[in-house]
C-alpha positions as CSV (number, residue, x, y, z in Angstrom):
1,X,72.9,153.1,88.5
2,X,69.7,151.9,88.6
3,X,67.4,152.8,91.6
4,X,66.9,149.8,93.7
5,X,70.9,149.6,93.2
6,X,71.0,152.9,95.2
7,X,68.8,151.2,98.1
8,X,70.4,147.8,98.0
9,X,73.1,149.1,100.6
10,X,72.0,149.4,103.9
11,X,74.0,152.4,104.5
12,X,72.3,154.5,101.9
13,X,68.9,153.3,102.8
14,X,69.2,154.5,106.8
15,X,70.6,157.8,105.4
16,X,67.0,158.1,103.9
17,X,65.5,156.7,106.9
18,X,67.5,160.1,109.1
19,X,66.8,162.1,105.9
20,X,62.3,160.9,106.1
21,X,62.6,163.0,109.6
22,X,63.6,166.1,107.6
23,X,66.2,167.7,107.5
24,X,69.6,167.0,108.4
25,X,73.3,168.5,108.4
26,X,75.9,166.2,107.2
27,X,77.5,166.0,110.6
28,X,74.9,164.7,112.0
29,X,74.3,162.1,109.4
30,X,78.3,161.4,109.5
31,X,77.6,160.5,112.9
32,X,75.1,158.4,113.7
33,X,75.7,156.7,110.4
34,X,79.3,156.2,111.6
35,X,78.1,154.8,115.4
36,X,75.7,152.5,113.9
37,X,77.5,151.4,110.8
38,X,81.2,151.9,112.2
39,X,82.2,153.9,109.0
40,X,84.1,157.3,108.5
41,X,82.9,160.5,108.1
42,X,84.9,159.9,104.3
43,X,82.8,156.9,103.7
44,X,79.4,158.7,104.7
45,X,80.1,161.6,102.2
46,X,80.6,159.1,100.0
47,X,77.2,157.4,100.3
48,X,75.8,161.1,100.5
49,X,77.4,161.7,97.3
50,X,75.8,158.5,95.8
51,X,72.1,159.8,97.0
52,X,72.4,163.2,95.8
53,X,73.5,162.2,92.0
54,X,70.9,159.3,91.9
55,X,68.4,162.2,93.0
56,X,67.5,160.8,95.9
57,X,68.7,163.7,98.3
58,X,69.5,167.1,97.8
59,X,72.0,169.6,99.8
60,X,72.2,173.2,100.0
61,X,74.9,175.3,101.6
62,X,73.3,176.8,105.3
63,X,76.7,178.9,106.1
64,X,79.6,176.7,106.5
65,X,77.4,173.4,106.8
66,X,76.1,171.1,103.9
67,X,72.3,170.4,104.9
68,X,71.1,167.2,103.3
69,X,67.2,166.4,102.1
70,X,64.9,163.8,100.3
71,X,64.5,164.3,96.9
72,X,61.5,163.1,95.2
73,X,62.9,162.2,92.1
74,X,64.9,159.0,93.3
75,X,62.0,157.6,95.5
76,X,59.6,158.1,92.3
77,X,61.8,156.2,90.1
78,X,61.8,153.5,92.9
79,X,58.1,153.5,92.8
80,X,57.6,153.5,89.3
81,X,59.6,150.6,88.8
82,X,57.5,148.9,91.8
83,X,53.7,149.8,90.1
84,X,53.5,146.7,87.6
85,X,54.2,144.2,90.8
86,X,51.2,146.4,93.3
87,X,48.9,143.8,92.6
88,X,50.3,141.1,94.8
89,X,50.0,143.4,98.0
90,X,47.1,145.5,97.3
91,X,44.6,142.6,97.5
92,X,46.1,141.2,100.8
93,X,46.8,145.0,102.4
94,X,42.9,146.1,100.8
95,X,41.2,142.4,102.8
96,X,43.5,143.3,105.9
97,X,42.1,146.6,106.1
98,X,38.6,145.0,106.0
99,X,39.3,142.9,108.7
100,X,40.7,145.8,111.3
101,X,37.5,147.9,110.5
102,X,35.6,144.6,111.2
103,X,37.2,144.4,114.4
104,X,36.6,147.9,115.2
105,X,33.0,147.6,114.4
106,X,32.9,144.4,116.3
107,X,34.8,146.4,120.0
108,X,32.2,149.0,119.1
109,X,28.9,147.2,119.5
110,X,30.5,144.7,122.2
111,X,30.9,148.0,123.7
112,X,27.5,149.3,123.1
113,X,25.7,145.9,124.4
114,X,27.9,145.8,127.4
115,X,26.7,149.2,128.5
116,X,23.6,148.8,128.2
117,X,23.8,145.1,129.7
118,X,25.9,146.7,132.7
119,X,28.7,144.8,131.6
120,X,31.7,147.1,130.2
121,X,34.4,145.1,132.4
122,X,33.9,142.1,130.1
123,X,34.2,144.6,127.0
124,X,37.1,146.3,128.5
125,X,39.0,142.6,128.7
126,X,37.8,141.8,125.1
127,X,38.9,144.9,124.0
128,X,42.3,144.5,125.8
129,X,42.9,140.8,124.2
130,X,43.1,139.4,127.6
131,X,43.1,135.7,127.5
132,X,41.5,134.8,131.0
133,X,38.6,136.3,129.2
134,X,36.1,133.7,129.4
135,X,34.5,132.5,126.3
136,X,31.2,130.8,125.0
137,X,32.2,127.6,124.7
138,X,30.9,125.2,121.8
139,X,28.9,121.9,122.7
């Protein structure tokens, strides 16, 4: 089964999602995948089963409990498989990055000028995106 196979079912992919937060016995998976999903505790350990031999999870015995992990291996395949396509996010992610620091820099110095103009409640409703903010208006 091919990786992105594995994390086409939603199921499988929330398991991880429980599974990201560390770990997790497989009650307590079974559980709140079977309230949100409306599966049995059979169906879960069936979806567990899936992510274990796809190495995406991992389980080890803790006395009479199975507790369940994130492997590696699984989300490195998934990764892999994703490298050749980065391109057409990293340009768009790398500019939007730009942009928040820009905006930073910009708070920063509004904030800078306004205390040393005596006006940081104008900053502080920049800063706060309120719209009643008034604005230099272009003639």
């Amino acid at each position: 089964m091919h990786a992105l196979d594995v994390l086409g079912d939603p199921v499988r992919r929330r398991i991880l999602e429980l599974l990201a937060d560390g770990e997790a016995p497989a009650g307590q998976v079974g559980a709140t995948i079977g309230e949100e999903f409306g599966i049995s505790q059979p169906a879960v350990s069936q979806h567990l089963r899936v992510l274990r031999e796809q190495g995406f999870a991992t389980v080890r015995a803790e006395g009479t409990r199975r507790v369940y992990a994130v492997d590696a291996g699984g989300l490195q395949q998934v990764n892999a498989w994703l490298t050749p396509f980065e391109r057409y996010w990293r340009g768009p992610l790398a500019a939007l990055g730009t942009e928040l620091a820009r905006g930073r820099r910009n708070r920063r110095v509004a904030g800078e000028d306004a205390d040393s103009s005596g006006d940081a409640d104008s900053v502080r409703a920049v800063e706060s995106g309120d719209p009643a903010t008034p604005r230099d208006e272009e003639h």
